[in-house]
Backbone bond lengths (Angstrom), bond angles and torsions (degrees), N, CA, C in turn:
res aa  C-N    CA-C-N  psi(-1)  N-CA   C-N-CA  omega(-1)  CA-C   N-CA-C  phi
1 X - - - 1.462 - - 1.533 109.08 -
2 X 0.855 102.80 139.91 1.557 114.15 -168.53 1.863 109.09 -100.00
3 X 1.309 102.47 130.40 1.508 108.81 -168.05 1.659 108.46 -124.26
4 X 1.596 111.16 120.58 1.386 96.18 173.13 1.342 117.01 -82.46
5 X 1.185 116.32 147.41 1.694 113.20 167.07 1.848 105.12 -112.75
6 X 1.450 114.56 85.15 0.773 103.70 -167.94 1.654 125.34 -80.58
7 X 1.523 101.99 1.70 1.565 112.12 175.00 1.713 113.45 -92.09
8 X 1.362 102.54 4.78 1.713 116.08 153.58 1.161 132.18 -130.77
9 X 1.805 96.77 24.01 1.807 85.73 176.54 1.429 133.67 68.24
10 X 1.647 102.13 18.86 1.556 92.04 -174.85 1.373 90.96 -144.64
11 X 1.766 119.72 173.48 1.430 141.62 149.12 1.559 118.54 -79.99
12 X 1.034 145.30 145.67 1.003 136.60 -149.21 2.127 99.69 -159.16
13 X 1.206 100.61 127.93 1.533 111.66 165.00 1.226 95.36 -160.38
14 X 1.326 111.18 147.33 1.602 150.22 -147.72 1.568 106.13 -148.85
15 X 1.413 108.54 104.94 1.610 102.80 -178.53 1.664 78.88 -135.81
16 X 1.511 100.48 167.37 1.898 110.42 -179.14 1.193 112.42 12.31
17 X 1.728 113.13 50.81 1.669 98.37 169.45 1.319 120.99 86.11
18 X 1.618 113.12 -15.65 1.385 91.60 178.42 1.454 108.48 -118.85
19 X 1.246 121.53 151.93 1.576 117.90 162.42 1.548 131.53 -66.55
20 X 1.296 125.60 126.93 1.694 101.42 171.77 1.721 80.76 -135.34
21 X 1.753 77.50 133.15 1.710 107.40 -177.18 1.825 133.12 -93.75
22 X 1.055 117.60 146.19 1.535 107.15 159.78 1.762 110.71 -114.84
23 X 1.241 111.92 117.63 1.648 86.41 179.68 1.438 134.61 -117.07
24 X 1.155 156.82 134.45 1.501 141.05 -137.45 1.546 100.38 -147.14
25 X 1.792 99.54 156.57 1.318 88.84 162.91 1.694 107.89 -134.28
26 X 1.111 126.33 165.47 1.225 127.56 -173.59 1.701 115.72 -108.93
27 X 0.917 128.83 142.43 1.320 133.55 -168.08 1.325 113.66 -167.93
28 X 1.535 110.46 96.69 1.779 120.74 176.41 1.521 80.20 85.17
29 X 1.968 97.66 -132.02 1.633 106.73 -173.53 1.446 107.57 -109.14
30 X 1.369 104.98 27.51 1.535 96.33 -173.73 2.185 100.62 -119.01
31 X 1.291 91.29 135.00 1.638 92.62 -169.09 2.136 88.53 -105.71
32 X 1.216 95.99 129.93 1.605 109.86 162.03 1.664 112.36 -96.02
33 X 1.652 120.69 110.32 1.013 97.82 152.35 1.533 119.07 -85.63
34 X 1.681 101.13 149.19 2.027 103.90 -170.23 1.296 104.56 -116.46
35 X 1.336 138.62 -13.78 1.581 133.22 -157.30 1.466 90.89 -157.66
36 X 1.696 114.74 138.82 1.262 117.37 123.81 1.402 104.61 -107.11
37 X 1.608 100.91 -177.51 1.516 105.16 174.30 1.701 104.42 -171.07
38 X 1.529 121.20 115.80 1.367 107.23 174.45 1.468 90.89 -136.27
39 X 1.355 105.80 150.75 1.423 119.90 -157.98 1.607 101.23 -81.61
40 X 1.573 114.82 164.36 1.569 96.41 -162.53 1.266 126.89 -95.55
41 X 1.398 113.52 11.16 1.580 136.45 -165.27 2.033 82.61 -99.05
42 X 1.422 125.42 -55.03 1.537 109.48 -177.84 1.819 106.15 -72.14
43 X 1.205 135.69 10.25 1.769 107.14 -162.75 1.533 94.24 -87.90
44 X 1.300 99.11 167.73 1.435 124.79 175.54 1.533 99.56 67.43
45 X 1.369 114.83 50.83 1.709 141.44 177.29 1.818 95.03 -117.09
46 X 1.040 127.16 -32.11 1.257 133.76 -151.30 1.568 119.43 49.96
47 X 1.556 116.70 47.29 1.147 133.39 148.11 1.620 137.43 -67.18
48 X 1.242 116.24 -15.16 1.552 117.12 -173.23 1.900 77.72 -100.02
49 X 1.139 141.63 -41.38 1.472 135.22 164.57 1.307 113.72 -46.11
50 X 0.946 136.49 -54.46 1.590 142.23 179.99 1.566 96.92 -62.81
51 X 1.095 140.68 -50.09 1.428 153.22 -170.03 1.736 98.04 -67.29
52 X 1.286 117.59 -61.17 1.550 108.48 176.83 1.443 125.28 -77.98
53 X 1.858 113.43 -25.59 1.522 102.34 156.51 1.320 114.57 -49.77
54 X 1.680 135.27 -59.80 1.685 142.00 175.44 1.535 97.35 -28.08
55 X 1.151 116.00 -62.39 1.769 120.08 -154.42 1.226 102.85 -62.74
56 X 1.562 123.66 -53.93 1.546 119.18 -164.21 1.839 92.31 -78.71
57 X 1.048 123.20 -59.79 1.577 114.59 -179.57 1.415 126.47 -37.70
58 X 1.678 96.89 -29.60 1.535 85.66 164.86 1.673 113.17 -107.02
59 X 1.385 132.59 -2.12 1.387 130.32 146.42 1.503 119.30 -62.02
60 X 1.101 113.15 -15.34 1.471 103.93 -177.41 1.886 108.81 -98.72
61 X 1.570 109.43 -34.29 1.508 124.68 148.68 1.425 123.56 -20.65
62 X 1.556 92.02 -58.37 1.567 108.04 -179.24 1.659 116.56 -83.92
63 X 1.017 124.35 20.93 1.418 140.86 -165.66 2.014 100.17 34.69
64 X 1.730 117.16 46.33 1.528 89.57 -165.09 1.828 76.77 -99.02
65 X 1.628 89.16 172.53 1.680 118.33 174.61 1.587 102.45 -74.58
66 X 1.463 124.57 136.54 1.282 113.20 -169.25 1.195 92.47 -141.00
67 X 1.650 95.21 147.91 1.736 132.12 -170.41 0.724 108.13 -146.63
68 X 2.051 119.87 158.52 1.516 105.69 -178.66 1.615 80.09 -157.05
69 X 1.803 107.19 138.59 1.698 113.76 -169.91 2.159 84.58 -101.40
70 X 1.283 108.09 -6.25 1.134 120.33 -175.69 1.321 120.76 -71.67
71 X 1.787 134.26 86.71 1.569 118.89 -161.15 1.718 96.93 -61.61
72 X 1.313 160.06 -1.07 1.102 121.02 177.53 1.478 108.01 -100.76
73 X 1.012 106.76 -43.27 1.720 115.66 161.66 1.899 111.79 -28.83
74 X 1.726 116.48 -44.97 1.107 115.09 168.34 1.649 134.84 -34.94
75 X 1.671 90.32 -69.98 1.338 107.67 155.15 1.679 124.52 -15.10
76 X 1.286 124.44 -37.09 1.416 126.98 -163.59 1.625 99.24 -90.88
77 X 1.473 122.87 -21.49 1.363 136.51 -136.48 1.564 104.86 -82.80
């Protein structure tokens, strides 16, 4: 389940303890995502996917302009 933390700018899921992140920053109406990150014991979970569907669904929610300095985050674009 995917959790925003929106007082750090990030997406957030937590499985066995570990975090794997999306992280963004906001500026005016335009949101940058800059980082994913899923630890290497969860990949090929399709968690950093679940993490960037959350991000753009809720950037697009928020009517913000969206960018990403993030090449996997690109991919979605």
């Amino acid at each position: 389940m995917v959790k925003h933390e929106s007082e750090k700018s990030r997406f957030v899921i937590e499985q066995d303890g570990k975090e794997s992140v999306l992280d963004y920053v906001v500026s005016g109406s335009t949101v940058n995502f800059t980082h994913t990150y899923v630890p290497f014991r969860l990949r090929g979970k399709g968690l950093a996917e679940e993490l960037v569907s959350a991000g753009l669904t809720w950037a697009k929610d928020e009517s913000l302009d969206i960018t990403a300095s993030c090449s996997y985050v690109k991919k979605f674009l």
